[in-house]
N, C-alpha and C positions, 0 to 999 in steps of 0.2 A: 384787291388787298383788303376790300371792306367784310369779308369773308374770312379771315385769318384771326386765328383765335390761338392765344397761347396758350402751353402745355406739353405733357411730353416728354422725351426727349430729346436732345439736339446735339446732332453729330455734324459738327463745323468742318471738322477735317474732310470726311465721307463727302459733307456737298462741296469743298472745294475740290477736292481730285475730280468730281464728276463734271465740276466746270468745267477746271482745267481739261481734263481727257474731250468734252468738247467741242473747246477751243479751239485746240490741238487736229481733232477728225477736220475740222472746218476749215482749217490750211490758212497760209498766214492771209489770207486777203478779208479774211475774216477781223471784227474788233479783237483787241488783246484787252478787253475789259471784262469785271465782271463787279457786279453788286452783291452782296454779301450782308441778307436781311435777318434779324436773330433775334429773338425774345427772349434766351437762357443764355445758359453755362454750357459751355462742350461738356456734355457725359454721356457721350456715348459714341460707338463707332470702330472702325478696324485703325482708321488714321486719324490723328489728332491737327491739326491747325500746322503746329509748329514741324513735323515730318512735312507738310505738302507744299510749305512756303519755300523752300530752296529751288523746285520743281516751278512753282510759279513765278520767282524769279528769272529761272534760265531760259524762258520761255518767252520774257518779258511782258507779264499778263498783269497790269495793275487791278489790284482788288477794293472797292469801295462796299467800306461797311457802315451798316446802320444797324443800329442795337433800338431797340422796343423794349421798353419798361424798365423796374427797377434790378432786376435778377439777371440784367446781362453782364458779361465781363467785359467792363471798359481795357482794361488793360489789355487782355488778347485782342480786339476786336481792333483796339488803337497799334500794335504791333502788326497786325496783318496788313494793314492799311499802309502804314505807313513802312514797312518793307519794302512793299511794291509799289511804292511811291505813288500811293496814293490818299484819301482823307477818311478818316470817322466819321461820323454824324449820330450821336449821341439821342433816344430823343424819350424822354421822362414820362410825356402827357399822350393823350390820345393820338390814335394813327388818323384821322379825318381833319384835326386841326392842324398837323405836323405838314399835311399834304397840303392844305390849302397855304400855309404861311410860305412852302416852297415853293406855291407857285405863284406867289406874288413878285411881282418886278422891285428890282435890287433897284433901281434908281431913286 
């Protein structure tokens, strides 16, 4: 991940179907999770976010998202998540500090 530079386009929808789908090939003994990593806005893509979430609900595939920098959209990002009952994580500052703070012990 220290390799990952934003930019571009980002097609949310596109890479959640391609989780979803699979997820799905992988049969259910497989996890029904996925992470859901993003530095932009959805613009772009054949499917958008909000068509593939009904899908990943019936499916029961909780999706955990993290949004990268200022230009993501919290609100869709916070909708996916918590559809599929799962959480956001929001994260403003650098991805090397963001990592080391999450892998610090919660005690």
């Amino acid at each position: 991940m220290n390799n990952l530079l934003p930019g571009g386009q980002t097609a949310i929808g596109d890479a959640l179907r391609q989780g979803l789908n699979a997820i799905i090939a992988a049969g259910r003994a497989a996890s029904q999770v996925m992470v859901l990593f993003t530095d932009g806005l959805q613009n772009a893509g054949a499917e958008t976010a909000e068509q593939v979430l009904p899908d990943l609900r019936a499916n029961g595939v909780r999706v955990y998202t993290i949004g990268l920098g200022g230009d993501q959209d919290s609100a869709l990002l916070e909708s996916v998540a918590t559809t599929t009952g799962a959480s956001y994580l929001p994260i403003s500052g650098n991805l090397p500090a963001a990592q080391a703070e999450a892998a610090e012990p919660s005690c």
